[in-house]
C-alpha positions as YAML, in Angstrom:
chain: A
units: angstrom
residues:
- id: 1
  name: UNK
  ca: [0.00, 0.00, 0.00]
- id: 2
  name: UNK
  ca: [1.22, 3.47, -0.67]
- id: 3
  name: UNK
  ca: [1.49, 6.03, 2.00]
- id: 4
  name: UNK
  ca: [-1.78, 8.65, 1.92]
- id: 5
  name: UNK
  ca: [-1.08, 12.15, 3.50]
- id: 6
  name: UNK
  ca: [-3.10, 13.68, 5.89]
- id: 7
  name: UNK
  ca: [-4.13, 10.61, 7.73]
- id: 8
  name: UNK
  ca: [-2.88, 9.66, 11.49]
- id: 9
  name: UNK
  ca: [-1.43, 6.39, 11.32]
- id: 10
  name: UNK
  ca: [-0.92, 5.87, 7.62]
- id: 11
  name: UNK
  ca: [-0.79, 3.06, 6.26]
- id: 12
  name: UNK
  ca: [2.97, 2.73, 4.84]
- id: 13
  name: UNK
  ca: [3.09, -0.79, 3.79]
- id: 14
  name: UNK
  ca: [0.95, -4.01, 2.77]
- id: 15
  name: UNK
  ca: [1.51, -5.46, 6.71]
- id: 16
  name: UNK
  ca: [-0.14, -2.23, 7.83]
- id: 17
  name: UNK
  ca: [-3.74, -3.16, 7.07]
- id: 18
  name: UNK
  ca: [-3.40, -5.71, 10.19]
- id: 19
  name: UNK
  ca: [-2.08, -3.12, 12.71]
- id: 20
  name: UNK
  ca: [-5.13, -2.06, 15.11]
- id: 21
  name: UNK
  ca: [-4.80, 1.66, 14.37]
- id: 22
  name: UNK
  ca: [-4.28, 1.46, 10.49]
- id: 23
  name: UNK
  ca: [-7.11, 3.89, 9.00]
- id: 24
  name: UNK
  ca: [-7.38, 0.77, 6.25]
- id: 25
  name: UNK
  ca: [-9.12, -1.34, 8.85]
- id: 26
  name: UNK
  ca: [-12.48, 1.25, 8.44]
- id: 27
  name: UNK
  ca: [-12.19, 0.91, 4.73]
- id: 28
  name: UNK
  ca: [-12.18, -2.40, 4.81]
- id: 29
  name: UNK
  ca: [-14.62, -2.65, 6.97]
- id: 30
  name: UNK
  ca: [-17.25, -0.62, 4.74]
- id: 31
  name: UNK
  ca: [-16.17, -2.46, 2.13]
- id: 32
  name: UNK
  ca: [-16.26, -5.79, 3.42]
- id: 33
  name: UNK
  ca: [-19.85, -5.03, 4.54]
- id: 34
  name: UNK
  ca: [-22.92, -6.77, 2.97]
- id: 35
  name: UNK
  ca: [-24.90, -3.86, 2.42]
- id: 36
  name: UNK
  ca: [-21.98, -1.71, 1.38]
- id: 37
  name: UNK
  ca: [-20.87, -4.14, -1.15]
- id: 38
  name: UNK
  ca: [-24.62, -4.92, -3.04]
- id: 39
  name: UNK
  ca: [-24.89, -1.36, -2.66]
- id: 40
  name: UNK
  ca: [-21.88, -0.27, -5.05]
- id: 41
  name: UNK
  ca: [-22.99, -3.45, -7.01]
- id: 42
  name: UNK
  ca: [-26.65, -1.71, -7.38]
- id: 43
  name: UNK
  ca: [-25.15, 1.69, -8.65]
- id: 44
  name: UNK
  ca: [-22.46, 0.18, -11.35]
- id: 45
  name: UNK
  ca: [-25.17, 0.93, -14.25]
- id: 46
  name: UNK
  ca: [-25.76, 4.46, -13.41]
- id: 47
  name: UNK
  ca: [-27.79, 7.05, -10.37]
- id: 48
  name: UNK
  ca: [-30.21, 5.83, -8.83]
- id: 49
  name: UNK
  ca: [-32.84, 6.75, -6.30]
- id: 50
  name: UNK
  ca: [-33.54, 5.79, -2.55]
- id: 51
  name: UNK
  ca: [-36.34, 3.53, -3.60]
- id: 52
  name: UNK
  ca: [-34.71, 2.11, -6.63]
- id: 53
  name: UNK
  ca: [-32.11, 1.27, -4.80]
- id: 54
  name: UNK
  ca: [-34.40, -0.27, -1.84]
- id: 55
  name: UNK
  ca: [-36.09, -2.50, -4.55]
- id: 56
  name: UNK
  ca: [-32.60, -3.34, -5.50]
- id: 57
  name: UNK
  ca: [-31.41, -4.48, -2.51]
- id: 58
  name: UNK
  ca: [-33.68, -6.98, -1.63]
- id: 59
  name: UNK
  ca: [-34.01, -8.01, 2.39]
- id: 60
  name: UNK
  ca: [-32.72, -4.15, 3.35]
- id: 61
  name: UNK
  ca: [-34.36, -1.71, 5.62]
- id: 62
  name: UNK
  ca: [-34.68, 1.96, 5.18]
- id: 63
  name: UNK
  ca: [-33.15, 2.25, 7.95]
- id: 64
  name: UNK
  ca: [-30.26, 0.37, 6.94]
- id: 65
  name: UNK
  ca: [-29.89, 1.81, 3.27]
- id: 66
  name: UNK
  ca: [-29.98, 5.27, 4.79]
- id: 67
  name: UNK
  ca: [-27.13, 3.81, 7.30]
- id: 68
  name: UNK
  ca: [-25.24, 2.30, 4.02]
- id: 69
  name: UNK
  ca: [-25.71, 5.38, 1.77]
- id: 70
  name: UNK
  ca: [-24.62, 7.25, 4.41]
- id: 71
  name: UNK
  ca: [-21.32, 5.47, 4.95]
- id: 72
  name: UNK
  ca: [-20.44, 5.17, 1.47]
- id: 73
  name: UNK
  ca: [-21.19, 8.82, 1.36]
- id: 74
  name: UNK
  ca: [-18.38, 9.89, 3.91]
- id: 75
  name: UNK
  ca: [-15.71, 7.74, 2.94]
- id: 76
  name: UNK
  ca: [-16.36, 9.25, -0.72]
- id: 77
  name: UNK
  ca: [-17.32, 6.27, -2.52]
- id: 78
  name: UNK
  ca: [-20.95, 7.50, -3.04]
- id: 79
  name: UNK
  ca: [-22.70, 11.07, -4.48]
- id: 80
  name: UNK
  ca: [-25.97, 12.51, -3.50]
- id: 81
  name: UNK
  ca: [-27.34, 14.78, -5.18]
- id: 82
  name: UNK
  ca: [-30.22, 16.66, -4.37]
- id: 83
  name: UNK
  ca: [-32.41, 18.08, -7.62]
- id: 84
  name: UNK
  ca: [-34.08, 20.98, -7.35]
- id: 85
  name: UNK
  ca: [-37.55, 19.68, -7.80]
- id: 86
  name: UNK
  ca: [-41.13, 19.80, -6.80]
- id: 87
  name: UNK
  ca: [-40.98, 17.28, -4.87]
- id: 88
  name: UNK
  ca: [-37.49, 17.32, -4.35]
- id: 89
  name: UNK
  ca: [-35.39, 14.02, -6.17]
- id: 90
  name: UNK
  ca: [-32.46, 12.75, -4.76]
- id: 91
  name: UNK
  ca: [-30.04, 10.36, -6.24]
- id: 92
  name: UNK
  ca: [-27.53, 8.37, -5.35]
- id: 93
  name: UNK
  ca: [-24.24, 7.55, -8.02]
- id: 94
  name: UNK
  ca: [-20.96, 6.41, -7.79]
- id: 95
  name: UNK
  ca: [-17.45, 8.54, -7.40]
- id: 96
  name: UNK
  ca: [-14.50, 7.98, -9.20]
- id: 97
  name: UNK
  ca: [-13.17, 5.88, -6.00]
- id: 98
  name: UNK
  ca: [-16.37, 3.82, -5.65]
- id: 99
  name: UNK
  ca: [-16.36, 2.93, -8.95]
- id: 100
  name: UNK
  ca: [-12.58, 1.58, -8.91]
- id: 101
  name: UNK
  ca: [-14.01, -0.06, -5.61]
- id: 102
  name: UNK
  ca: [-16.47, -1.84, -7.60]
- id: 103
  name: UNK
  ca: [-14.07, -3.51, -9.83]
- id: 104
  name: UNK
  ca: [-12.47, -6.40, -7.06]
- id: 105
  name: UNK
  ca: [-16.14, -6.61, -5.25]
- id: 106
  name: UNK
  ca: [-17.58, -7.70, -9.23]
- id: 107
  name: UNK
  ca: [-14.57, -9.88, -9.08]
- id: 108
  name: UNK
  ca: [-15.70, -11.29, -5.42]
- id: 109
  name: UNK
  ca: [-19.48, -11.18, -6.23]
- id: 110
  name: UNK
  ca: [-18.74, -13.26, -9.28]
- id: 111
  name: UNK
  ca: [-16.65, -16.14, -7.68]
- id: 112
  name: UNK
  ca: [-19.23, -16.54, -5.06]
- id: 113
  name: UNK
  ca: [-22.38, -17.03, -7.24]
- id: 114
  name: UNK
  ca: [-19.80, -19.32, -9.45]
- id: 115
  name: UNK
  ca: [-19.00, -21.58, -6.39]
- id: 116
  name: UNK
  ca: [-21.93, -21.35, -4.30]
- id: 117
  name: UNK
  ca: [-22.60, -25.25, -4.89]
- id: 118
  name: UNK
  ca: [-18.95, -25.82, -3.00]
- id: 119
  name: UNK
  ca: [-19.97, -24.28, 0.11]
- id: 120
  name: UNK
  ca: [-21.03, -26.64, 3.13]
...
């Protein structure tokens, strides 16, 4: 891993990622995440809305999309954008970062649905 300014305990090499206070860890987490995951997955073919997004996602709360959009949101892998509208639309697309986040969690979504039948 290369070393990002700006953040307190960079992460200055690959072995970082598994020391307690690399900032990695929270990436990682996000992206590791169900929700987080399906819902980069969802947005790969372009904006969409809240409810769009909720039919998507099959199983999810609100609660928990608005928790997941959130996330994404802050750690700048997801863009809302409010339209000026009567009533007001909002939707919800990727950055430039969560779309080359997208690229190894296709690769991961992918191998599971290929070897679902080899799981106990």
């Amino acid at each position: 891993m290369t070393k990002t300014a700006g953040h307190a305990g960079d992460c200055v090499d690959a072995a970082s990622v598994y020391a307690a206070a690399c900032p990695c860890r929270d990436m990682l987490d996000l992206l590791a995440n169900k929700w987080s995951a399906l819902a980069l997955g969802a947005l790969e073919s372009g904006p969409r809305r809240f409810g769009e997004l909720r039919a998507r996602l099959q199983g999810i709360s609100p609660k928990m999309l608005t928790q997941t959009l959130r996330r994404l949101e802050e750690h700048g892998l997801v863009l809302r954008e409010v339209h000026a509208e009567v009533p007001p639309r909002v939707e919800y697309s990727l950055t430039a970062l969560g779309t080359e986040a997208c690229v190894p969690l296709a690769h991961l979504r992918s191998w599971v649905e290929q070897n679902i039948d080899r799981f106990p």
